[in-house]
SEVEXFI-290634 format. One record per atom (N, C-alpha, C): x, y, z; residue in one letter. Coordinates in steps of 0.001 Angstrom, whole numbers, plus 500000, padded with zeros to 6 digits. Layout:
XYZA
...
***
This chain:
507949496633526457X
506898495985525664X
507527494961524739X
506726493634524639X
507800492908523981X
506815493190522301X
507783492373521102X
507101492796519935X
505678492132519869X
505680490337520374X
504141490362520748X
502512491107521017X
503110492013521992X
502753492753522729X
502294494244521719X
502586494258520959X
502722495864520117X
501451496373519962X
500938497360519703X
499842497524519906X
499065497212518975X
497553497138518873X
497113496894516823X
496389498317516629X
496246499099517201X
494741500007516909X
493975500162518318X
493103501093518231X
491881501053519285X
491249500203519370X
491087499692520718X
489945498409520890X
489009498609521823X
487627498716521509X
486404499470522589X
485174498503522247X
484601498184523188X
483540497595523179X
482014497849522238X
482309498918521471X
481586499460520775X
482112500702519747X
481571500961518478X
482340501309517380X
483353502855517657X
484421502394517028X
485662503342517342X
484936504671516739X
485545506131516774X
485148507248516767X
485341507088514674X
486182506511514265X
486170506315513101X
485331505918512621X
485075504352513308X
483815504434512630X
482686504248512367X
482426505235513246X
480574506182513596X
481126507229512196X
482236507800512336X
482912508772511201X
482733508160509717X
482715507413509484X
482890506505508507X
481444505687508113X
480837505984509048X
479413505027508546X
478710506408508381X
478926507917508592X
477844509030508234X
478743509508507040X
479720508799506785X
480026509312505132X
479233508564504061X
478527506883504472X
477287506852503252X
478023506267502408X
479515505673502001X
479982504790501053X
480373503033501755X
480303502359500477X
480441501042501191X
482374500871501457X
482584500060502728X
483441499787502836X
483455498092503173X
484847497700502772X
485446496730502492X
486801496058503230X
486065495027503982X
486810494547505159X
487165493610504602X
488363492541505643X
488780491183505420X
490276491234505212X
490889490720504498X
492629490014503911X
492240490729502622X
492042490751501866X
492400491488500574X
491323491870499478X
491253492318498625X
489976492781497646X
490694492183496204X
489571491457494952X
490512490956493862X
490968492167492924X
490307493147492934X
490636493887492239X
489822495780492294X
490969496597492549X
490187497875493007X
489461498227491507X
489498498119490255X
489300498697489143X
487753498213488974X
487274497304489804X
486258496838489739X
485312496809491023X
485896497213492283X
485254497451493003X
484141498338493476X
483242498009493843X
481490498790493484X
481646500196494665X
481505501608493902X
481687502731494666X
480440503308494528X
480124504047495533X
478824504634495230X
478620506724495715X
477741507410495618X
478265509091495605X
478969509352496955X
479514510022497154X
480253510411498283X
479966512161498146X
479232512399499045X
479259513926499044X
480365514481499610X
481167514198500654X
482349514535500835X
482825515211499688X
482823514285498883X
484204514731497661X
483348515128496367X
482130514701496238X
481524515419494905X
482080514176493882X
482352513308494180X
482294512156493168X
481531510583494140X
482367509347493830X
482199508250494231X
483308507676494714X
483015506811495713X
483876506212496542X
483525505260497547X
484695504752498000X
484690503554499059X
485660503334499598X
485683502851500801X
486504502747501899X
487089501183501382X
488476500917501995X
489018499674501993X
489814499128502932X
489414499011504036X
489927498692505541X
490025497417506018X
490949496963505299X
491870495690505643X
492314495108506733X
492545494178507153X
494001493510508437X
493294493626509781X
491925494268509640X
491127493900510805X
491821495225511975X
492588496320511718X
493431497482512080X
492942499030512038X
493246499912512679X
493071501418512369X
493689502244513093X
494965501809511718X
496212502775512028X
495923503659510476X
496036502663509697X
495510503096508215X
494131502771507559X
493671503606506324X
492730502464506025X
493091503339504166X
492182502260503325X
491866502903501693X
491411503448501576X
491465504669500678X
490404505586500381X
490070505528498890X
489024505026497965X
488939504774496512X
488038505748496308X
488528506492495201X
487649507607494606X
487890507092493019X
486297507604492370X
486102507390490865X
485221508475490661X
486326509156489927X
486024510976489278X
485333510346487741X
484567511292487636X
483600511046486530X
484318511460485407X
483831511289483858X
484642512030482875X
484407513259482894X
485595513922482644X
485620515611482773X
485417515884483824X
485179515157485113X
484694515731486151X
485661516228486975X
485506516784488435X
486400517300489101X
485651516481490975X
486687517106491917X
486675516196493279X
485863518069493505X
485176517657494913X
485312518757495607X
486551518705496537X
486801520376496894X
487912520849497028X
488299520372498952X
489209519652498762X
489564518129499962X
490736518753501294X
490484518694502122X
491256519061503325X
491656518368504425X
492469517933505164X
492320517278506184X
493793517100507091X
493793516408508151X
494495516475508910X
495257515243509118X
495132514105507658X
495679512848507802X
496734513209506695X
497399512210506628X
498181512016505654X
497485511250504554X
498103511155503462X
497344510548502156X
498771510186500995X
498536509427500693X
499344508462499718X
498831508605498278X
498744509098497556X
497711508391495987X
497981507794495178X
497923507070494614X
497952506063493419X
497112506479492728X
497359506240491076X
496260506798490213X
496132505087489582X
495494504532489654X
494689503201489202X
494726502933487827X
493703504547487005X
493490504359485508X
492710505873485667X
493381506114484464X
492915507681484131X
494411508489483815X
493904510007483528X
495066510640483289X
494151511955484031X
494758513072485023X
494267514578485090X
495041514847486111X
494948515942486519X
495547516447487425X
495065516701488566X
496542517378490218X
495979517592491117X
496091519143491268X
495242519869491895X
495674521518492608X
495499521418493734X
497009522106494469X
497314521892496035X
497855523292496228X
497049523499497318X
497692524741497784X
497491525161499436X
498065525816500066X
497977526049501217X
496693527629501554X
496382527827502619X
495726528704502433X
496088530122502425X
495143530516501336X
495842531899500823X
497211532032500473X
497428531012499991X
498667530463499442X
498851530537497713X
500143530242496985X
499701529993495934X
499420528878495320X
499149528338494266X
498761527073493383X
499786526517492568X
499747524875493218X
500546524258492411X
499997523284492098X
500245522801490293X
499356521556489760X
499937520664489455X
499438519218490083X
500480517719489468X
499616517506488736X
500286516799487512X
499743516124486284X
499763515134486393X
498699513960486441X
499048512556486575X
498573512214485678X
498907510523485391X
498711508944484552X
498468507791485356X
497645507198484568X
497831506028485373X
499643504963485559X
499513504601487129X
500564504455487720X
501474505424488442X
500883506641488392X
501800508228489069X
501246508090490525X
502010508378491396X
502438508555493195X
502127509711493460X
502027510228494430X
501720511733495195X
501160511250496240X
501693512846497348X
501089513271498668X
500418514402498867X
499480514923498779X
499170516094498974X
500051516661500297X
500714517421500578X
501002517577501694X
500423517759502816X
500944517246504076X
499774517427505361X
498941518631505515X
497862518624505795X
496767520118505815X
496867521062504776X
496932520613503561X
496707521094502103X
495712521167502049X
495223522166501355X
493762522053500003X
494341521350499196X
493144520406498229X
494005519928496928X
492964519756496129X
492472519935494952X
491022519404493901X
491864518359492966X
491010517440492809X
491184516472491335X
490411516872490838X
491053516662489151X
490060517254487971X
490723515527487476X
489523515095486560X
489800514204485405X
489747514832484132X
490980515126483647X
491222515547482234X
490644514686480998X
490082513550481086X
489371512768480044X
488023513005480408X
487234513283478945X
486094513650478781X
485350512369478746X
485869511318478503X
485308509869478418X
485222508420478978X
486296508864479898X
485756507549480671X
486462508080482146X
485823507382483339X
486363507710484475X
487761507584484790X
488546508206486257X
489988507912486921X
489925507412487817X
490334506142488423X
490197505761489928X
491451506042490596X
491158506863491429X
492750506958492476X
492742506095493665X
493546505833494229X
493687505436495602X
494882505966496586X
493788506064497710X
494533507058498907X
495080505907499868X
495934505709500550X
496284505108501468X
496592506171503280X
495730506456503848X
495487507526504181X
495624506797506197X
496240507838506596X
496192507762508121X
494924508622508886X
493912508371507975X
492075508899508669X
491906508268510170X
492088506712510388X
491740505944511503X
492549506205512654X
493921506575512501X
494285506692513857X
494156508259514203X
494263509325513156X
494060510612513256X
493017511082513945X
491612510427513612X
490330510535514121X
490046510056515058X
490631508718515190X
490161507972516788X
491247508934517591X
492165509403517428X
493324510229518298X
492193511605518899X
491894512287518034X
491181513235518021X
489661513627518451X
489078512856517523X
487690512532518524X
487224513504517700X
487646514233516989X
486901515569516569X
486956516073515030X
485987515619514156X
485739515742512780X
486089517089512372X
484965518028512877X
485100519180512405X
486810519936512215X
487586519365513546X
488988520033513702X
489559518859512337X
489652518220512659X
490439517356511777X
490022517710510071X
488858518244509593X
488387518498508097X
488830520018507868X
488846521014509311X
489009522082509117X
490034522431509858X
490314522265510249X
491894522900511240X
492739523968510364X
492756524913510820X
493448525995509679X
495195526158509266X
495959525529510764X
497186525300510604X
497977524761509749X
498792525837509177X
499790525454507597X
501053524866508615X
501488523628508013X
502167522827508657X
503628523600507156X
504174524655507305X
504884525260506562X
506418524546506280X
506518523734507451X
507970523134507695X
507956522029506531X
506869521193506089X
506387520519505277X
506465520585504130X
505650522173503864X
505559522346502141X
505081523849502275X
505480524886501673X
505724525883501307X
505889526477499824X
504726525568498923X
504863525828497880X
506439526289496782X
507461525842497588X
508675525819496879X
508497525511495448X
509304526106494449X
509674526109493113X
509936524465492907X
509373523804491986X
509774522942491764X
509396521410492670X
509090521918493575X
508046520902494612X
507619519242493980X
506952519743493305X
506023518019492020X
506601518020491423X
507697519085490334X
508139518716489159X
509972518174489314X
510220518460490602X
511632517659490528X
511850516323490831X
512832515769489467X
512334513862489726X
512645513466490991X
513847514013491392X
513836513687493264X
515512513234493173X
515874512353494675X
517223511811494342X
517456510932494877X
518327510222495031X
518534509007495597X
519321509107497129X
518585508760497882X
519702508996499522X
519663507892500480X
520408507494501249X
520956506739502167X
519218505540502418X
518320506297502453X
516906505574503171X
516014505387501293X
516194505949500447X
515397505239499708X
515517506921498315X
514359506836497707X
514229507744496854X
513571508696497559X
514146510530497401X
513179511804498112X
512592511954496758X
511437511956496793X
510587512796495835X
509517513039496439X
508366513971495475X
507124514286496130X
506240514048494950X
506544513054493295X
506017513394492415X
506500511498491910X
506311510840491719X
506615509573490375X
505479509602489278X
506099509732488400X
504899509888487206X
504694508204486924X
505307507718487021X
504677505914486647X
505512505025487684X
504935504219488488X
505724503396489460X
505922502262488535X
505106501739487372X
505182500606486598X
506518501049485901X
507076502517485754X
508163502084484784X
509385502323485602X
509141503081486985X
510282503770487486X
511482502545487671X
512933502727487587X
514048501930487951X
514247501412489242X
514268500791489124X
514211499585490897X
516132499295491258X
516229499236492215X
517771499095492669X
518068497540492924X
518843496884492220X
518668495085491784X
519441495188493356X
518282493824494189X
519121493290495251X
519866492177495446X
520843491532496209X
521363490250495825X
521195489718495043X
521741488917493995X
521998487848493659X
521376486592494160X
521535486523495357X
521319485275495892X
519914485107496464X
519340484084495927X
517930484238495614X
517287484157497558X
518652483111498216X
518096482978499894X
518194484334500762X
519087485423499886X
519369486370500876X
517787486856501262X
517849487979502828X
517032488754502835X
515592488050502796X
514805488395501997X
513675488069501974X
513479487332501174X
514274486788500401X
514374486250499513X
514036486133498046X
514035485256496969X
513362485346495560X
514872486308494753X
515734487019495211X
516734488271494480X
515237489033494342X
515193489465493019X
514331490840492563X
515222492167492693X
514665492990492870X
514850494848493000X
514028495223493688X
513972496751494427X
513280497494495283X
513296499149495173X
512416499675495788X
512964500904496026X
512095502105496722X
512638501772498377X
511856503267499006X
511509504263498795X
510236504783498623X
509899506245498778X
509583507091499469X
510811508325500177X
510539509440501210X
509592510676499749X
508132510573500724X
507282511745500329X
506524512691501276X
506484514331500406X
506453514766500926X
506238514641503009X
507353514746503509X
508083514528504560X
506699513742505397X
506315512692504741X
505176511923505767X
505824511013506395X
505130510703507551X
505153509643508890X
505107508019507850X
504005508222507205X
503945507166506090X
504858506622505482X
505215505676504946X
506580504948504044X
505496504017502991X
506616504639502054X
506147503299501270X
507177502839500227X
507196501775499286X
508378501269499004X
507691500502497448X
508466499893496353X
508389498900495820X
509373497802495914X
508570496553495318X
509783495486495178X
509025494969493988X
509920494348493125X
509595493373491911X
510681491796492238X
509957490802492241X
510749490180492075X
510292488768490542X
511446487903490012X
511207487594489133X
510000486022489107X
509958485646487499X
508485484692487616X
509504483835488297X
508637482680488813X
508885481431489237X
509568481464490223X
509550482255491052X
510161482499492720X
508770483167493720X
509132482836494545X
508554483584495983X
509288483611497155X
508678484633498250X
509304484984499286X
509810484677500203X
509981484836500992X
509844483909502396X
509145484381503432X
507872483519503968X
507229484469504667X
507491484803506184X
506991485820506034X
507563487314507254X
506408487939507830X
506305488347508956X
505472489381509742X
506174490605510051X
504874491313510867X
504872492656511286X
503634493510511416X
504170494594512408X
502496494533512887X
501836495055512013X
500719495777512218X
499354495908510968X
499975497053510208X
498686497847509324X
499350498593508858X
499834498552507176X
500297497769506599X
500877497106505074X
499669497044504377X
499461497978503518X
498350497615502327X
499428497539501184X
498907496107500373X
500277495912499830X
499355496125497632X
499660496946496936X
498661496816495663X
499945496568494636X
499285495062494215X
499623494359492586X
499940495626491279X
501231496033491464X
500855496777489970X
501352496035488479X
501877494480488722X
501763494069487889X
502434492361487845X
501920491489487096X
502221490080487507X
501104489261487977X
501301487676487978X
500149487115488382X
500531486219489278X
499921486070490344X
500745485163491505X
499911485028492460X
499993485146493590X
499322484533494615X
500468484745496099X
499199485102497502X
500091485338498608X
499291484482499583X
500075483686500623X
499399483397501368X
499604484329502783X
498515483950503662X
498523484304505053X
498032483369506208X
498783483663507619X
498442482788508473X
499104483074509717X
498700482788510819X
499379483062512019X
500048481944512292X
501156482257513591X
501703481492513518X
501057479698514447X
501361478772514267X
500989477766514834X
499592477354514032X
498980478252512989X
497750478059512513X
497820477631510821X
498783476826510448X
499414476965509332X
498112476008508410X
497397475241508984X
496289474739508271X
495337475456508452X
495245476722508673X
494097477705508036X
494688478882507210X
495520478645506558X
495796479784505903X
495013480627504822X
495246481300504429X
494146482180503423X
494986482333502592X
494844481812500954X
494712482255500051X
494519483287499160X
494930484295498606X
494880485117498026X
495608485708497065X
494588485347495873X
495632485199493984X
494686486548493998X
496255487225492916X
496304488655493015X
497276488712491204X
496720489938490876X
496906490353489553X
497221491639489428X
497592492581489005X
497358494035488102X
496014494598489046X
496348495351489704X
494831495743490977X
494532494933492219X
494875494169492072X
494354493513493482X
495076494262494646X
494713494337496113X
495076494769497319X
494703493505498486X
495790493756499005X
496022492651500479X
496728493390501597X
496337493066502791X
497327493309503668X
497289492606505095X
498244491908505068X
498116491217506636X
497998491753508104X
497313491039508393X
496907491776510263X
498161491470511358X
497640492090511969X
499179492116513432X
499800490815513644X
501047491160512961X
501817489631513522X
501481488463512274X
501015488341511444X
500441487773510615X
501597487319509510X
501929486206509755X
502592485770508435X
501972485984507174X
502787486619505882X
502503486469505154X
503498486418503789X
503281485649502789X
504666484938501768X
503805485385500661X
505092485698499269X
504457485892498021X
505180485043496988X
504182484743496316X
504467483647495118X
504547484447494024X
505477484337492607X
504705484963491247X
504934483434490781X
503523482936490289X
504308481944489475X
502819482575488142X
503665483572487489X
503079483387485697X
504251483661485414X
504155484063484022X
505323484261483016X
506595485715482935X
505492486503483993X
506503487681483824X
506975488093485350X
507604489091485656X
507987489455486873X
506682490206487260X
507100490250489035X
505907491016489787X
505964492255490223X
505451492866490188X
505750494486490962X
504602495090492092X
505077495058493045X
504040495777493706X
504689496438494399X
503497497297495248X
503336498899496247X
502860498704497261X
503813498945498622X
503326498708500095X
503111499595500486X
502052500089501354X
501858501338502183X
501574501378503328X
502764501636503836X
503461501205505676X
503104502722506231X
501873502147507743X
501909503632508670X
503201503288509586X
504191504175509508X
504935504563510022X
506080504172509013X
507689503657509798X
508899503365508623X
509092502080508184X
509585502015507308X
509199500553506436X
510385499445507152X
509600498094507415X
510136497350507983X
511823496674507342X
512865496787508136X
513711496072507924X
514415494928507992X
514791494330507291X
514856492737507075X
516184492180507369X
516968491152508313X
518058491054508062X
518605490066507109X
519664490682507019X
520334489732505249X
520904488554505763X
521075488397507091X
521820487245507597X
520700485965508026X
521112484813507467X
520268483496507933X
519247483180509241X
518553483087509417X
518296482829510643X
518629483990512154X
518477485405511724X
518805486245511947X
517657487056512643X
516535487160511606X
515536487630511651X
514211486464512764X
513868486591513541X
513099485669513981X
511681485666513677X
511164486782512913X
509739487397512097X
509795487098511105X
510964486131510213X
511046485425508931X
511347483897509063X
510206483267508304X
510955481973508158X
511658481857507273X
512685481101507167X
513846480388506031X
513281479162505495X
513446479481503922X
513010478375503323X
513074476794504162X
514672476577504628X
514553475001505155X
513547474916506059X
513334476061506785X
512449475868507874X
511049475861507287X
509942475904506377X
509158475950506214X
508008475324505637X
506966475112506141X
505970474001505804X
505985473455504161X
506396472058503763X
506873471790502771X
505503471553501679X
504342471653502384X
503508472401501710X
503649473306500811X
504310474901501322X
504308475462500787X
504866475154499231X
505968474663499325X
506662474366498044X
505716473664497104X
505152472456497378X
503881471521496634X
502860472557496196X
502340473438496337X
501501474376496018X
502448475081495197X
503348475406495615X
504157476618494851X
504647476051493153X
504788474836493344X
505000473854491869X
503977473711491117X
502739473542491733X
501433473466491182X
501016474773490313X
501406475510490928X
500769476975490662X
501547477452489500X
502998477087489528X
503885477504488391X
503370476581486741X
502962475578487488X
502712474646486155X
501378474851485530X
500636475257486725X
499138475787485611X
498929477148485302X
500358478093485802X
500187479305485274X
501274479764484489X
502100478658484204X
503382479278482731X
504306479391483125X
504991479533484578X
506078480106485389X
507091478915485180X
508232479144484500X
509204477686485253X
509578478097486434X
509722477096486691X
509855476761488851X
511361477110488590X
511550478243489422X
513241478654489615X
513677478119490694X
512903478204492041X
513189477748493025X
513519476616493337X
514882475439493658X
514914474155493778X
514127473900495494X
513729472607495510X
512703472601496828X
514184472743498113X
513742473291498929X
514501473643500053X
514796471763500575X
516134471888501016X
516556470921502174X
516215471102503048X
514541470751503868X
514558471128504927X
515007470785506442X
514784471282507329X
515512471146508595X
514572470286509433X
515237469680510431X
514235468582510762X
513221469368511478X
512237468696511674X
510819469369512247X
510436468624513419X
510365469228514581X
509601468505515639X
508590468740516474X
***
């Protein structure tokens, strides 16, 4: 199979088993390239869970999709099961999770806004919102779409009784150990703030890799198929843009900038998309896509890759799923100057020497 060729998702002439699944859950969902901001996005009751929610199914794909829940004050989730994997982000709020296996015992994460977790695969788990006064929005980044279209079968997939024990076994210390650092990225099963956690500084050299320099840093959780990672890089730089297949829901946790997208050969339709503190994007199969910060401070965001997180080579012209600055529509740069000057950023980047074009 060549990488062209890779697969995107189920494709049927009429709606995937997801989602017929997904339209008798009764919340709105949210298609396209990206949303401006989840903290504001309109959720409505979800009996599923005993609060509110909405779907966020991006890149035109269903390998992954969003799952947005908004727990009331003081309120609690009904008690949640399933046979996907799940990612969470806590948005805004502070309370906790209870996870336990069945007939198992109970273990509780305490979250904040900016704290990580997995429930582990085929867990029970309840959210409670510990504030009496204003709501928590979490977000799931959840493997529902390929689990369900795989399966065909709701009831097994919500109820399936199998303790996946190799996984999680309520071990001592499970959520509350900070984790460690190993060969593929950070093991933990718990980050209490991704906005403050320490990032591992990459090159120097602003062309290596993917470019811009910045910091990064993988996260192995509880032992999921899922990956996910941060990168920050500093104001007045951007990336170089790169593909890969679907899959990448990528969320702003802080900075103001802007990403474009576009396939290849289609470089005069690209899409636009300025992104802040909440916003979510993620590009579709094969889909170029480049990130700008041009405000005043550095950027940080959170990717959430179904399957292992893509690797980049550090060598020039190496990678054939990345363009190199010389190589790239000198557009980009003219926008990229513009954007720094009406949003505060000095332009770090000098304009590329580019390579001839034919």
């Amino acid at each position: 199979m060549t990488e062209d060729a890779q697969p995107q998702g189920p494709r049927s002439s009429g709606p995937t088993y997801y989602q017929q699944w997904q339209a008798g859950e009764g919340i709105p969902s949210y298609t396209g390239s990206y949303v401006e901001s989840l903290y504001t996005l309109e959720v409505a009751p979800w009996p599923r869970t005993g609060q509110k929610g909405a779907f966020v199914n991006l890149a035109a794909q269903e390998l992954d999709d969003g799952q947005l829940l908004e727990i009331a004050p003081g309120g609690e989730t009904e008690v949640l099961h399933h046979l996907y994997e799940a990612l969470v982000y806590v948005l805004d709020g502070r309370g906790a999770t209870t996870i336990w296996q069945k007939d198992g015992p109970k273990q509780t994460v305490e979250w904040q806004r900016g704290s990580l977790f997995s429930p582990p695969l085929n867990t029970y788990y309840q959210h409670f919102n510990l504030d009496g006064e204003k709501p928590a929005r979490l977000y799931a980044a959840t493997t529902a779409p390929a689990t369900l279209n795989l399966l065909r079968d709701s009831t097994f997939v919500f109820d399936a009784p199998y303790v996946f024990s190799n996984r999680y076994n309520a071990e001592d210390g499970y959520f509350s150990n900070p984790g460690e650092q190993t060969a593929h990225g950070w093991k933990t099963n718990f980050v209490p703030d991704l906005r403050a956690f320490q990032l591992t500084p990459r090159s120097a050299d602003v062309n290596s890799g993917r470019g811009a320099g910045g910091s990064g840093m993988g996260f192995l959780m509880s032992d999921n198929a899922c990956s996910v990672h941060i990168s920050e890089f500093p104001p007045g730089t951007y990336k170089k843009a790169h593909r890969h297949g679907a899959g990448a829901h990528v969320i702003i946790l802080g900075g103001e900038g802007y990403s474009m997208l576009h396939f290849e050969g289609k470089e005069d339709e690209r899409i636009k998309a300025d992104w802040k503190d909440g916003s979510i994007f993620s590009p579709q199969h094969w889909e170029y896509h480049q990130h700008f910060n041009t405000g005043p401070t550095p950027a940080r965001y959170l990717a959430c890759t179904f399957g292992r997180a893509v690797v980049v080579s550090q060598n020039a012209h190496a990678d054939t799923n990345q363009i190199e600055y010389p190589d790239e529509d000198p557009a980009v740069y003219e926008l990229y100057e513009a954007e720094c000057l009406k949003r505060g950023a000095e332009i770090v980047l000098p304009r590329p020497a580019y390579a001839a074009r034919t």
